[in-house]
Z-matrix of the N, CA and C atoms (Angstrom, degrees):
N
C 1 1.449
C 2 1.522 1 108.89
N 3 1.226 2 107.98 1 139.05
C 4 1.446 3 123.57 2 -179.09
C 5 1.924 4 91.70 3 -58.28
N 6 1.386 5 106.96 4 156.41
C 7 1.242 6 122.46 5 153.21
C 8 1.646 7 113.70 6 -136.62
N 9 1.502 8 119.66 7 144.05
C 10 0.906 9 126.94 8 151.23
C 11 1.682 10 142.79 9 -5.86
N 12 1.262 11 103.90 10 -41.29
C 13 1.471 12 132.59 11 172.09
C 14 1.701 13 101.95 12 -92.50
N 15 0.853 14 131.43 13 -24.41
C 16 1.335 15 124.00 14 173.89
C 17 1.387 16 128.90 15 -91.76
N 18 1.885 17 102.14 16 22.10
C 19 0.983 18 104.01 17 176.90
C 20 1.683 19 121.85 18 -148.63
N 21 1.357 20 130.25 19 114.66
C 22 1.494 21 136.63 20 -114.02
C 23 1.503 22 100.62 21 -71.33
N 24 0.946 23 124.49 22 163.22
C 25 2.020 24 137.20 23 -174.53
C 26 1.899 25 97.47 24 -25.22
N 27 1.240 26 98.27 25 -65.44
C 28 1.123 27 105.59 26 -154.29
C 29 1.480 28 114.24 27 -83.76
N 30 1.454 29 115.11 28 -26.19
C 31 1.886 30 112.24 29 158.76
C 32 1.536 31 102.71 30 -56.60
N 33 1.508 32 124.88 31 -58.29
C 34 1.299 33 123.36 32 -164.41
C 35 1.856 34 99.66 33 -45.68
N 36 1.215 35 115.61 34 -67.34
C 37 1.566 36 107.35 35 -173.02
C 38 1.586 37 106.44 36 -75.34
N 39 1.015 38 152.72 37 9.10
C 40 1.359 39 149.25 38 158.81
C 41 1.545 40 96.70 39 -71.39
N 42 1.357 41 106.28 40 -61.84
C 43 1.905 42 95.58 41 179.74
C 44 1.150 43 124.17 42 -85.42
N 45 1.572 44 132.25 43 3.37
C 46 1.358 45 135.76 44 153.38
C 47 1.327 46 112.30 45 -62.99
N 48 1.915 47 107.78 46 -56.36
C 49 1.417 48 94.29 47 166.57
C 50 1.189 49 138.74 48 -54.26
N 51 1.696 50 120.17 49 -42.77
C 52 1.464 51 129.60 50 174.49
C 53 1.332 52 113.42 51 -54.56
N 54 1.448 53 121.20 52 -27.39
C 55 1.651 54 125.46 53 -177.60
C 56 1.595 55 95.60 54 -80.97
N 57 1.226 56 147.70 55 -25.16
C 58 1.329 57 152.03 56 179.06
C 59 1.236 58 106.99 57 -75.19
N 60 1.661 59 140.52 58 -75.52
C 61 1.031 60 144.86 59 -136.32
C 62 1.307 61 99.01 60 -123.20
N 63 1.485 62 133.72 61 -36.45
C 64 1.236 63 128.72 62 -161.94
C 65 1.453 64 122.80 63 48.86
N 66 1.437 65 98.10 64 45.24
C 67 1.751 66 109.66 65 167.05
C 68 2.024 67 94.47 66 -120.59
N 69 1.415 68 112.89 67 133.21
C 70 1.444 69 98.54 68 -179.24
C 71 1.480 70 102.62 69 -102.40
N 72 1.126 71 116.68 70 -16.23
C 73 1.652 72 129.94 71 -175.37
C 74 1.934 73 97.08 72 -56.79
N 75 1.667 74 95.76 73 -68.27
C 76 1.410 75 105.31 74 167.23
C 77 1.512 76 130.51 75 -48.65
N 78 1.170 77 117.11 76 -39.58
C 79 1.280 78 130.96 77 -179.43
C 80 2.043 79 105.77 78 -59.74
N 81 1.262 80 92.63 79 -44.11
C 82 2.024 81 104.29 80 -160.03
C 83 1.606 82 79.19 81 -78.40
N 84 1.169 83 124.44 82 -42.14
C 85 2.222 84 109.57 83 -175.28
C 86 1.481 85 107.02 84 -78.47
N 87 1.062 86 132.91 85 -42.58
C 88 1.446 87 136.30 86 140.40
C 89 1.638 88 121.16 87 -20.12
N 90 1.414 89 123.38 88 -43.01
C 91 0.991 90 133.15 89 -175.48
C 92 1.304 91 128.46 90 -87.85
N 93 2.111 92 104.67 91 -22.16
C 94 1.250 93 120.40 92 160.29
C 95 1.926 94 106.78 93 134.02
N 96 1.053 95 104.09 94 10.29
C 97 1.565 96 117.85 95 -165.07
C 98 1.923 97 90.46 96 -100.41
N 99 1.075 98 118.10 97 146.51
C 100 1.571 99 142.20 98 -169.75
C 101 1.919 100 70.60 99 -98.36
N 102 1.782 101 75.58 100 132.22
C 103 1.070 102 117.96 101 159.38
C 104 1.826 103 121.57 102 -48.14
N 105 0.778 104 127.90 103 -39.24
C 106 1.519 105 128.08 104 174.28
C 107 1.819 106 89.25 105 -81.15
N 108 0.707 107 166.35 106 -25.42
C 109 1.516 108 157.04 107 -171.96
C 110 1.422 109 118.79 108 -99.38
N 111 1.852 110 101.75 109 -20.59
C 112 1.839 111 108.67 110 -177.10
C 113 1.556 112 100.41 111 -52.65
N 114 1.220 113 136.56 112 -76.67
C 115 1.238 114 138.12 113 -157.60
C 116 1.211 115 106.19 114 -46.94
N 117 1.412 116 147.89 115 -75.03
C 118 1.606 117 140.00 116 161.04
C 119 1.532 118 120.61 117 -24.23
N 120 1.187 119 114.66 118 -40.30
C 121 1.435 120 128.92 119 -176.34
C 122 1.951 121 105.25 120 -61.16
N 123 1.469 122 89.73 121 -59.49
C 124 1.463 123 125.72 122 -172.59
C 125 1.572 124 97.35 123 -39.10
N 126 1.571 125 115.80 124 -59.24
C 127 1.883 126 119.51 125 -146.65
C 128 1.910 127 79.55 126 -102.05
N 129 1.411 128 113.18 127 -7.29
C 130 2.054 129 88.06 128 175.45
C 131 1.487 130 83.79 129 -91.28
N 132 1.099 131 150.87 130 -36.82
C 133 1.558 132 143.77 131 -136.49
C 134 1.831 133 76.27 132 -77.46
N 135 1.445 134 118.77 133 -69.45
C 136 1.708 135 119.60 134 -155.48
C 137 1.224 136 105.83 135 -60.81
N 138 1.707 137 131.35 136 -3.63
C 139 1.383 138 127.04 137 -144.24
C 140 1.607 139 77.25 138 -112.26
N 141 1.729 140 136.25 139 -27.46
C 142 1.543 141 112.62 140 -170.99
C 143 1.798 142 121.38 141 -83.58
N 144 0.618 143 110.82 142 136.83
C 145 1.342 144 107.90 143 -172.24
C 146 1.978 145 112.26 144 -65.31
N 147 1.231 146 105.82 145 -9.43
C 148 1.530 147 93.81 146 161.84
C 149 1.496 148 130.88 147 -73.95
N 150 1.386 149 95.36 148 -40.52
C 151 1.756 150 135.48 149 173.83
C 152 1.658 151 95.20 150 -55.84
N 153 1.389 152 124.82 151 -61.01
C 154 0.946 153 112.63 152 167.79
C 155 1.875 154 143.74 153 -66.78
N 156 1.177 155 90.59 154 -24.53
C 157 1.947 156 105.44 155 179.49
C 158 1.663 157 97.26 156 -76.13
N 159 1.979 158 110.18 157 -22.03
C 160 1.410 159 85.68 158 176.53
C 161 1.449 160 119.39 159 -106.09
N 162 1.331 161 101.29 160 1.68
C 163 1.756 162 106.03 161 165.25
C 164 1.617 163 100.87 162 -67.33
N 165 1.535 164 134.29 163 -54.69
C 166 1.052 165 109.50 164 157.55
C 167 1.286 166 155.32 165 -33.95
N 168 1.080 167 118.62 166 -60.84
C 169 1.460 168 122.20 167 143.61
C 170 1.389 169 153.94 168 -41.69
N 171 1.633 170 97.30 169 -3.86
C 172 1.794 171 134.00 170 178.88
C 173 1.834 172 97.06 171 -98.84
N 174 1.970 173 96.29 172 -48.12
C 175 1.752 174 92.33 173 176.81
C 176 1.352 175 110.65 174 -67.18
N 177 1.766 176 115.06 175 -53.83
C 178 1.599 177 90.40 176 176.68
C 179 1.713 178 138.66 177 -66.69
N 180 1.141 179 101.94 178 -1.64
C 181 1.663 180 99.23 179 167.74
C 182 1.790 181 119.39 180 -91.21
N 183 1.581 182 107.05 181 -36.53
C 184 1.230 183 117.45 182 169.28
C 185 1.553 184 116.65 183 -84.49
N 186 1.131 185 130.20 184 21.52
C 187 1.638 186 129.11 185 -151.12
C 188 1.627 187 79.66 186 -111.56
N 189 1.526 188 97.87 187 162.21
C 190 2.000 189 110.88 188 166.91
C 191 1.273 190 95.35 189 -87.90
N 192 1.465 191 99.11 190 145.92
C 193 1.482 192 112.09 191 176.26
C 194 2.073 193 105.63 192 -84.47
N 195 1.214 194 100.52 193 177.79
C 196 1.285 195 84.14 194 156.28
C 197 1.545 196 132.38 195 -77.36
N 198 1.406 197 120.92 196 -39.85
C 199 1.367 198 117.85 197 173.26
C 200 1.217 199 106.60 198 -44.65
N 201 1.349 200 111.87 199 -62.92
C 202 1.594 201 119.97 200 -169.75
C 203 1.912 202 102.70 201 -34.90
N 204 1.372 203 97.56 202 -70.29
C 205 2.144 204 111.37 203 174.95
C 206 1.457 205 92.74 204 -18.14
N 207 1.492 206 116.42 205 -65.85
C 208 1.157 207 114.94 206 -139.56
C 209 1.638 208 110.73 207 -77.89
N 210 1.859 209 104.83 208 -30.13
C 211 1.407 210 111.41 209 173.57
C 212 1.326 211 124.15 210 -68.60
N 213 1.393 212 107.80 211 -17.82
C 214 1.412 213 114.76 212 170.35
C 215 1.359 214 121.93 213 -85.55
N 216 1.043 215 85.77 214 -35.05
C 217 2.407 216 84.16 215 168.93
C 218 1.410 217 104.61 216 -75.17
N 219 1.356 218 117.45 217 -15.62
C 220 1.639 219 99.59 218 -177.97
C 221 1.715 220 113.18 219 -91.32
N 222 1.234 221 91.84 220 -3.60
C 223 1.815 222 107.70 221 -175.12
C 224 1.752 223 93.87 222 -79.10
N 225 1.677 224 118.48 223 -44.40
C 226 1.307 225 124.89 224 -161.88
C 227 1.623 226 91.18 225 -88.94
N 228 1.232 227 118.48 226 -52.27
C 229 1.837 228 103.22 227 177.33
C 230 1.537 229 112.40 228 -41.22
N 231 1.679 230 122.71 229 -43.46
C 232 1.311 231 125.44 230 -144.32
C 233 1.980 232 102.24 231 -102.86
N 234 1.421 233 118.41 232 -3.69
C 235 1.269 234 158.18 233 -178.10
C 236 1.807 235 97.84 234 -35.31
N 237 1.205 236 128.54 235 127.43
C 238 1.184 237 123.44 236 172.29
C 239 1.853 238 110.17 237 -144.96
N 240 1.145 239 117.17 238 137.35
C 241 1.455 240 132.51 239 160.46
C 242 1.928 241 108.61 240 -32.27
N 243 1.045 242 104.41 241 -33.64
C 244 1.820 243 105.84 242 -175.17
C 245 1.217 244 122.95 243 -49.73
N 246 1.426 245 126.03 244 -58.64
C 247 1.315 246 114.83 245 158.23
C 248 1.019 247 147.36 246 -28.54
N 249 1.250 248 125.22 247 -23.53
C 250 1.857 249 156.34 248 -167.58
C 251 1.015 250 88.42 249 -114.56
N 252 1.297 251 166.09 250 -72.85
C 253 1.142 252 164.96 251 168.14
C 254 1.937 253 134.57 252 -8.63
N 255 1.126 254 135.63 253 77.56
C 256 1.356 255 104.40 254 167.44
C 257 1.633 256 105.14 255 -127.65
N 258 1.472 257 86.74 256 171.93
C 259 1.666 258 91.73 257 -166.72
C 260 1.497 259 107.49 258 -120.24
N 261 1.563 260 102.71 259 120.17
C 262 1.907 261 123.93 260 174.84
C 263 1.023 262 115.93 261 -39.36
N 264 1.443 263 127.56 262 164.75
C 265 1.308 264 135.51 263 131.86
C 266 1.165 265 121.60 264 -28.38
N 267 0.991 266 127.25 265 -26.78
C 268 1.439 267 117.43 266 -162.34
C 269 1.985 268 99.90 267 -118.66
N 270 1.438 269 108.03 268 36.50
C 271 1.214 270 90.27 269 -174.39
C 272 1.227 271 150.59 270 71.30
N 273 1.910 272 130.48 271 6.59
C 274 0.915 273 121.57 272 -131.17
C 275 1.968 274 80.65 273 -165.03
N 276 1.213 275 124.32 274 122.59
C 277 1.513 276 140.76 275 -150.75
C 278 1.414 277 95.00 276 -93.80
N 279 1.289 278 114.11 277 128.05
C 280 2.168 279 120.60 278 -158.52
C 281 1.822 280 77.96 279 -126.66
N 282 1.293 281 106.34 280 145.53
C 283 1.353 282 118.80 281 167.35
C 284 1.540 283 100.10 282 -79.83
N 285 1.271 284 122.00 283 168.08
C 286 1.274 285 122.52 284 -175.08
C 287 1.468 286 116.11 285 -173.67
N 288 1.380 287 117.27 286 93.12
C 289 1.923 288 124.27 287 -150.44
C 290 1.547 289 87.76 288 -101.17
N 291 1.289 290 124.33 289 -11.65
C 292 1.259 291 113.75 290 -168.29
C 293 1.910 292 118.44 291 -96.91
N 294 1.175 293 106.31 292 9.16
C 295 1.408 294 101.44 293 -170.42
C 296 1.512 295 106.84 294 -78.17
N 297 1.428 296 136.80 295 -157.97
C 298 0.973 297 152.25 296 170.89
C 299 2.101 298 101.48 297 -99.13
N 300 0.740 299 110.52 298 -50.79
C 301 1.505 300 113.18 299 165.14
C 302 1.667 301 124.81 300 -51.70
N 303 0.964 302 84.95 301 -42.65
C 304 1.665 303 112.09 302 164.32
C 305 1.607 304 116.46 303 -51.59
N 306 1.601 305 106.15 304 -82.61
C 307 1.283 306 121.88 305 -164.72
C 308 2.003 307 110.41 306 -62.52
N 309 1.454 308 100.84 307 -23.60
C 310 1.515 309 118.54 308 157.76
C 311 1.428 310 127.22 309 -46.79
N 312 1.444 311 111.99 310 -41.68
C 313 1.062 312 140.20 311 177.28
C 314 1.713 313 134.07 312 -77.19
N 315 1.619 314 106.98 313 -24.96
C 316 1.311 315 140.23 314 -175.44
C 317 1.638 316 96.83 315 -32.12
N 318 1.143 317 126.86 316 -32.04
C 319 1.487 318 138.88 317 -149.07
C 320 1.795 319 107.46 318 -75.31
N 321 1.313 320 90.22 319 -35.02
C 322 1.212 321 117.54 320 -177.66
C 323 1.687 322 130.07 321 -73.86
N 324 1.137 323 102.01 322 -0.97
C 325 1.231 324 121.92 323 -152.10
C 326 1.476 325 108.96 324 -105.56
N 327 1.032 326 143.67 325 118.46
C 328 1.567 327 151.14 326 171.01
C 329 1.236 328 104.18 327 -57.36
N 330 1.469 329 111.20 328 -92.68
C 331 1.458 330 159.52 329 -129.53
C 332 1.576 331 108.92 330 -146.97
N 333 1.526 332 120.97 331 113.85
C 334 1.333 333 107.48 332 158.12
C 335 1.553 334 82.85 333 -128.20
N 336 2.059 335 109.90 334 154.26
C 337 1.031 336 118.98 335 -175.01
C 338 1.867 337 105.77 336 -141.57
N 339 0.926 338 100.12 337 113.18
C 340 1.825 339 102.52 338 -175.42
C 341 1.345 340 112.38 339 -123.00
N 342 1.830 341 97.11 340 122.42
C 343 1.463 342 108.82 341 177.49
C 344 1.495 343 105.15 342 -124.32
N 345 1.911 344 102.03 343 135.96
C 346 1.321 345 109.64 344 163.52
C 347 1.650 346 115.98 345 -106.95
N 348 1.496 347 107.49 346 160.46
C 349 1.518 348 115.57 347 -153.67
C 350 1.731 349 80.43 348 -126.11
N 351 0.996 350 115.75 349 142.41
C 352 1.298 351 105.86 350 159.51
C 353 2.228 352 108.33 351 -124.21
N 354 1.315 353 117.80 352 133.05
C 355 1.672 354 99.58 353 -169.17
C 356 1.797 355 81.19 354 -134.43
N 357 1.451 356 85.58 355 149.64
C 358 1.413 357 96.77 356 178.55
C 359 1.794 358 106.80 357 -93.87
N 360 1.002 359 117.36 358 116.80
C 361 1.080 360 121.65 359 138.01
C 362 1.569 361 170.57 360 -99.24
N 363 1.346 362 148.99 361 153.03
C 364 1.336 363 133.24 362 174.44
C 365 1.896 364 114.18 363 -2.18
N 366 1.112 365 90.66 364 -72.55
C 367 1.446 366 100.15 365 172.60
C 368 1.817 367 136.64 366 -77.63
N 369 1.607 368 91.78 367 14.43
C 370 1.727 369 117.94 368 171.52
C 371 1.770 370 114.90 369 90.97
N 372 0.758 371 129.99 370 -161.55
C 373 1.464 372 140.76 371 -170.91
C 374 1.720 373 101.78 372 -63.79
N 375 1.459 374 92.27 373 125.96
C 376 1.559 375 99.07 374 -176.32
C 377 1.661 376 106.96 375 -122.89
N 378 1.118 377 142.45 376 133.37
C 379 1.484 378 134.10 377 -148.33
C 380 1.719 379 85.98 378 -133.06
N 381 1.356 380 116.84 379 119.28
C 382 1.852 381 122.68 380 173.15
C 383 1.875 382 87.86 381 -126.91
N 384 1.663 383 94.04 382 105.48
C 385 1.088 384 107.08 383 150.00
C 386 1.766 385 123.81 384 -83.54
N 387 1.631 386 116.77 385 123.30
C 388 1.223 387 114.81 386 162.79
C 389 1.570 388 140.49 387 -107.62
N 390 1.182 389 146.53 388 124.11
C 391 1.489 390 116.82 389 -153.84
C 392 1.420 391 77.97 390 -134.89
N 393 1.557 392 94.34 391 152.00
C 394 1.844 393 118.18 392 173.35
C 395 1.332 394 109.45 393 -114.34
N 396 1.479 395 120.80 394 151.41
C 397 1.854 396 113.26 395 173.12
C 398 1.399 397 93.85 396 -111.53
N 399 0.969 398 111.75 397 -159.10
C 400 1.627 399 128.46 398 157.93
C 401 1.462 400 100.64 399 168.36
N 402 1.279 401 105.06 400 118.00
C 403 1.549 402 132.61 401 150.18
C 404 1.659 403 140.22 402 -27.37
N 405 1.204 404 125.98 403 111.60
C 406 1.503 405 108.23 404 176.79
C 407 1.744 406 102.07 405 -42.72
N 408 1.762 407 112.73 406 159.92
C 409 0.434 408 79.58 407 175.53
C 410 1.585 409 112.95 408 -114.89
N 411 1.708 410 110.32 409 164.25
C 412 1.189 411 122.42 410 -174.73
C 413 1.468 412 128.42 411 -71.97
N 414 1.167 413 94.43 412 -13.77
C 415 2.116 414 94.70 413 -170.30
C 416 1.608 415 98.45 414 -78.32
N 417 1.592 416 111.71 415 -26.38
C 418 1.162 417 116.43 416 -168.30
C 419 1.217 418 121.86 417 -83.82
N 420 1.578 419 100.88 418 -60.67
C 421 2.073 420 105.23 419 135.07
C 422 1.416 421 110.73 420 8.02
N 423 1.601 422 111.32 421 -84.18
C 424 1.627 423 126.87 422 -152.77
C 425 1.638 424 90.16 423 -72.81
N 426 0.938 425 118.48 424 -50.30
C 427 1.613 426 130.91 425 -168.81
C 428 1.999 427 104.50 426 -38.39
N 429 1.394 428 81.88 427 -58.80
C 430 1.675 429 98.37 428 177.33
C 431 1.843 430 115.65 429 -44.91
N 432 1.505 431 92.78 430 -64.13
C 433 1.130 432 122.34 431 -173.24
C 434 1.922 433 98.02 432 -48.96
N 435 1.153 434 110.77 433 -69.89
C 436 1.576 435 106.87 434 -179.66
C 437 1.538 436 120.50 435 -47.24
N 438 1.205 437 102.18 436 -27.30
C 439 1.407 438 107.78 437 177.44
C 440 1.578 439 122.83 438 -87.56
N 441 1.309 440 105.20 439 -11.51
C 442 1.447 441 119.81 440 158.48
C 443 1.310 442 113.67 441 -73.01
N 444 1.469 443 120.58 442 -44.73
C 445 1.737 444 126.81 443 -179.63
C 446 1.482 445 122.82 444 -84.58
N 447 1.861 446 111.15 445 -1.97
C 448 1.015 447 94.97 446 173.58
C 449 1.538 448 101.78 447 97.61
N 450 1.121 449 134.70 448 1.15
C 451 1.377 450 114.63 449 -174.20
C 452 1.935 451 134.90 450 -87.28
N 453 1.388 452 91.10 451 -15.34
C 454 1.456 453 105.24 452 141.37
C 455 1.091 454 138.98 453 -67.06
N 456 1.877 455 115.64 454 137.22
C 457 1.159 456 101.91 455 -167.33
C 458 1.603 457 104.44 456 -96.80
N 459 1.437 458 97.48 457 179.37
C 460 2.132 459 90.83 458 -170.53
C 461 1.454 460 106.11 459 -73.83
N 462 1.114 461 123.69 460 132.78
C 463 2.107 462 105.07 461 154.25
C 464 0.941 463 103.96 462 -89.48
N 465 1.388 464 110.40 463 121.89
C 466 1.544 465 136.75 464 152.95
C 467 1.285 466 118.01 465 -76.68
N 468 1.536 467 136.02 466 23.23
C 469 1.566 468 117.42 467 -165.14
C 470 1.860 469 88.26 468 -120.68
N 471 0.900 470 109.60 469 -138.60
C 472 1.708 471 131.54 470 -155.45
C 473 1.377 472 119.81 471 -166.77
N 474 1.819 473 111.99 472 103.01
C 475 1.158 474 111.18 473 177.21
C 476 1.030 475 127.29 474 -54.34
N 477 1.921 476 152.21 475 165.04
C 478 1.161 477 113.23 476 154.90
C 479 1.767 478 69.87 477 -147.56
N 480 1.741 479 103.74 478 162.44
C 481 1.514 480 120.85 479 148.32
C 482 1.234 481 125.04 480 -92.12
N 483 1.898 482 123.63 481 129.39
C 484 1.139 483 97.43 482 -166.71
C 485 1.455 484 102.24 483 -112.64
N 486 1.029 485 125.26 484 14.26
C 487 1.576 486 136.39 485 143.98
C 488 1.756 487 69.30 486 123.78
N 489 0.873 488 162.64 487 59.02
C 490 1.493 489 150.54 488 175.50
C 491 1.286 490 116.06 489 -134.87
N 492 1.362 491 118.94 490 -166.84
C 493 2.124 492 106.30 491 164.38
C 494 1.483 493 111.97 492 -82.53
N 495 1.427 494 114.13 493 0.29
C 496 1.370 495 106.77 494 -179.18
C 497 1.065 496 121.07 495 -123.06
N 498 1.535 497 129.42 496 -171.64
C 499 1.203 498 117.15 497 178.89
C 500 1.569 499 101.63 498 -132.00
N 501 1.295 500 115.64 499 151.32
C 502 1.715 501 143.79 500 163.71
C 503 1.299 502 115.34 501 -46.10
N 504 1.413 503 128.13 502 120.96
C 505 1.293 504 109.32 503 144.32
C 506 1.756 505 123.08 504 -138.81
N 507 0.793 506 98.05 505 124.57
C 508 1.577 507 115.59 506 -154.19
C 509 1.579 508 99.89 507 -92.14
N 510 1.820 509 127.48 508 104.72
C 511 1.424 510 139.80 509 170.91
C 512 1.702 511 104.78 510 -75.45
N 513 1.464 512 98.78 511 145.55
C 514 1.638 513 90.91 512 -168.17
C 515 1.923 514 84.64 513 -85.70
N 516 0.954 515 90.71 514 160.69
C 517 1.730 516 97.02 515 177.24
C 518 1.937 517 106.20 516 -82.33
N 519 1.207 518 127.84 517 123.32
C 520 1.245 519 152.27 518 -153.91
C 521 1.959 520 106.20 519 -82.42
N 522 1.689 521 91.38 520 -13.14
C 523 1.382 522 97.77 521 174.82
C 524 1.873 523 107.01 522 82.48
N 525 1.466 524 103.58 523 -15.11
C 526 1.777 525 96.63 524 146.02
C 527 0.886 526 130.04 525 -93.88
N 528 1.215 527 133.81 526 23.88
C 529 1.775 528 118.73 527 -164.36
C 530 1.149 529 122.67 528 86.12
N 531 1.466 530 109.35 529 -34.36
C 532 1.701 531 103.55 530 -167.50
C 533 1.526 532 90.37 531 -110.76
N 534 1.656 533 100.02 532 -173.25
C 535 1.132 534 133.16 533 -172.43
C 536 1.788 535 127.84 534 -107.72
């Protein structure tokens, strides 16, 4: 087995980088190769088979496990707006990305999108910043998750079209009679 040490300054960080970013162009100028030479450099580095047994060995130590897969979809199934959330004096629910509850939460997060307006008014330039989040989403999360545990049941029947507005579905007979 390849080791780490058996492989010279600049392979070692060519495939540290490539195991990071998965750019190899980037990885070979990163590694110390002039830019006009990365791309040639780049497709011989992936083409040796050491270079490669240790990109493997970079995915299986850096790779998600399955528990991990699974702890993380249950973080995005179980996912809520609250953290981002606090509520004023005055009654009235302020987004809030900056808390410690918050920044915990980052994981959770799709999409944040923030627009400022600036309107002049009587009293001169008035600036209403608005920002939106949006959530992985969760139904799909759970969706996953059930389908990892099995919680669907199998269909056993047979679609068919019956040239009509509807559609067929044909139960195999169970060998009692019934259905």
């Amino acid at each position: 087995m390849i080791t780490s040490s058996s492989l010279t300054a600049r392979e070692r960080v060519f495939t540290e980088q490539f195991a990071a970013h998965g750019n190899a162009v980037a990885a070979a100028q990163a590694a110390g190769w002039p830019a006009a030479q990365a791309e040639l450099v780049a497709q011989t580095m992936l083409d040796q088979p050491h270079i490669k047994q240790q990109l493997h060995v970079l995915a299986l130590l850096n790779g998600m496990s399955g528990p991990e897969a699974t702890l993380r979809l249950t973080q995005l199934g179980r996912a809520s707006v609250a953290p981002f959330l606090r509520v004023g004096a005055d009654g009235q629910a302020h987004l809030d990305l900056s808390t410690d509850q918050a920044r915990a939460n980052y994981h959770v997060l799709r999409r944040v999108v923030q627009r400022r307006t600036i309107t002049q008014t009587p009293a001169g330039p008035q600036e209403v910043v608005e920002t939106e989040i949006e959530l992985h989403d969760a139904i799909g999360a759970v969706d996953k998750l059930l389908q990892l545990y099995g919680a669907y049941p199998t269909f056993l029947g047979e679609v068919c079209s019956s040239g009509g507005p509807g559609t067929n579905i044909y139960l195999p007979d169970n060998g009692r009679g019934d259905m």
